[in-house]
N, C-alpha and C positions, 0 to 999 in steps of 0.2 A: 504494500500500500504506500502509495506517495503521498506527502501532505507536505506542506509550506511553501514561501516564497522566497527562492532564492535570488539574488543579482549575479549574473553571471555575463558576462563580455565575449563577442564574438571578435575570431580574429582577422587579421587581413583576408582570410580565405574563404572568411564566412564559416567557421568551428567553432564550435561552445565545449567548454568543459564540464563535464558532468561533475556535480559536486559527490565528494568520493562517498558521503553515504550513504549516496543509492548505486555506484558502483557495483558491489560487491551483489548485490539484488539481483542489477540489472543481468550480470554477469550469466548468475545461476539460476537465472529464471527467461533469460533469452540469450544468452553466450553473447551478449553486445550486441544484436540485433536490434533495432529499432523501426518505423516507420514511421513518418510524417506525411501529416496531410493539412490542410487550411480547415479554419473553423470556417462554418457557412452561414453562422450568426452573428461573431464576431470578428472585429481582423488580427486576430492571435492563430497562430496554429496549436496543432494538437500533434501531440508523439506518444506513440504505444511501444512498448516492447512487441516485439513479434508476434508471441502466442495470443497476446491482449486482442492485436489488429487482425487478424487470424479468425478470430471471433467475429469480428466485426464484418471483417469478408463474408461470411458465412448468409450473415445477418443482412449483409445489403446483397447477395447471389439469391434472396429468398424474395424481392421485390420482382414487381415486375417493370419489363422493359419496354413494355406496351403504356403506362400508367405514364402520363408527363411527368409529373411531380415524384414520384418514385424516380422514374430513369433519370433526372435532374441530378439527385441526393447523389446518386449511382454516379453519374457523370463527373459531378462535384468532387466527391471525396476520395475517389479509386483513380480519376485522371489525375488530381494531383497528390497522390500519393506516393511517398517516396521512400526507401528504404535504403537506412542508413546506419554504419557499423560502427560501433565503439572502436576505437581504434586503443592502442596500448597505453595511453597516458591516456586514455579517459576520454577522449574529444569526439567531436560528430559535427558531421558536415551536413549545415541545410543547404538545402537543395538554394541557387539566386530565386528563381520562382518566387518558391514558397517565404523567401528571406523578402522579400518584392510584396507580396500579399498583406505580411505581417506588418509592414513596415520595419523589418529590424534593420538596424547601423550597426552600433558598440553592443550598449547597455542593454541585455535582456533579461526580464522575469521568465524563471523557471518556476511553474508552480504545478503543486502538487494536488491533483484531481483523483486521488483512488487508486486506479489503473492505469492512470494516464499523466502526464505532463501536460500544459499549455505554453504556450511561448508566446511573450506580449514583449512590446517595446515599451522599455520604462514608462515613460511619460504617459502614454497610454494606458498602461496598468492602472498606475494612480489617478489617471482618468476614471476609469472604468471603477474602480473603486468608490471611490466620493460620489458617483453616478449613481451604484448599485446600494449605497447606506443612505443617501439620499432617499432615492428612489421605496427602501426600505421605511423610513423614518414618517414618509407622508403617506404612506400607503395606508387606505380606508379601504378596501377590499376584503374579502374572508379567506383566510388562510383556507389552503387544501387539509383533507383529514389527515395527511402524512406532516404536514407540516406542523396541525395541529396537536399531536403526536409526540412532535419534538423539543422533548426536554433539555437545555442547556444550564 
């Protein structure tokens, strides 16, 4: 399980280093394998270890290709999907693309979703942030029963 937000720098190449204590995870639970693809709600991407994205394959092979808005999602996130290998110090190469989608430079949020990574460009995070507590704070609407649920 991943959880927090890390600052991490990408380098002239476009490589991030994985902060080493998901390393050893990542390692034994996908031998460094990785995938990336664009979020299609937000402009951060999304990285799964293999087995995670695997899943996920499974899960959009199950839509149909006749269906627009299915074949879209399909389109979306399997065309730019990109598979990419820890390499021995740790680092991962996104894809310009996807580095182009996200907005990322330097400075990126690595953050921890469960099963998944997100990649945000700083500024944008902390956008997205103050937007989402915001956004939380005026909110007059009825919680879902899962939310309602949830004890913190």
């Amino acid at each position: 399980m991943f959880r927090g937000a890390t600052l991490v720098n990408l380098d002239s190449k476009g490589r991030l280093s994985v902060p080493t204590r998901y390393r050893d995870q990542l390692i034994e639970s996908a031998t460094g394998q990785m995938v990336c693809t664009i979020d299609i709600h937000h402009p951060c991407l999304l990285l799964y270890p293999l087995p995670e994205w695997e899943i996920i394959e499974q899960k959009l092979s199950r839509l149909s290709s006749m269906n627009p808005v299915e074949r879209r999602v399909q389109r979306l996130l399997l065309g730019h999907a990109s598979e990419c290998q820890m390499d021995s110090a740790g680092r991962l190469l996104v894809a310009p693309v996807l580095r182009q989608h996200a907005g990322l430079t330097k400075e990126v949020m690595l953050v921890g979703q469960f099963n998944k990574f997100e990649l945000w460009d700083e500024t944008t995070w902390y956008q997205q942030v103050k937007e989402d507590i915001d956004a939380e704070q005026s909110a007059t609407g009825t919680l879902s029963e899962r939310l309602q649920d949830l004890s913190l």
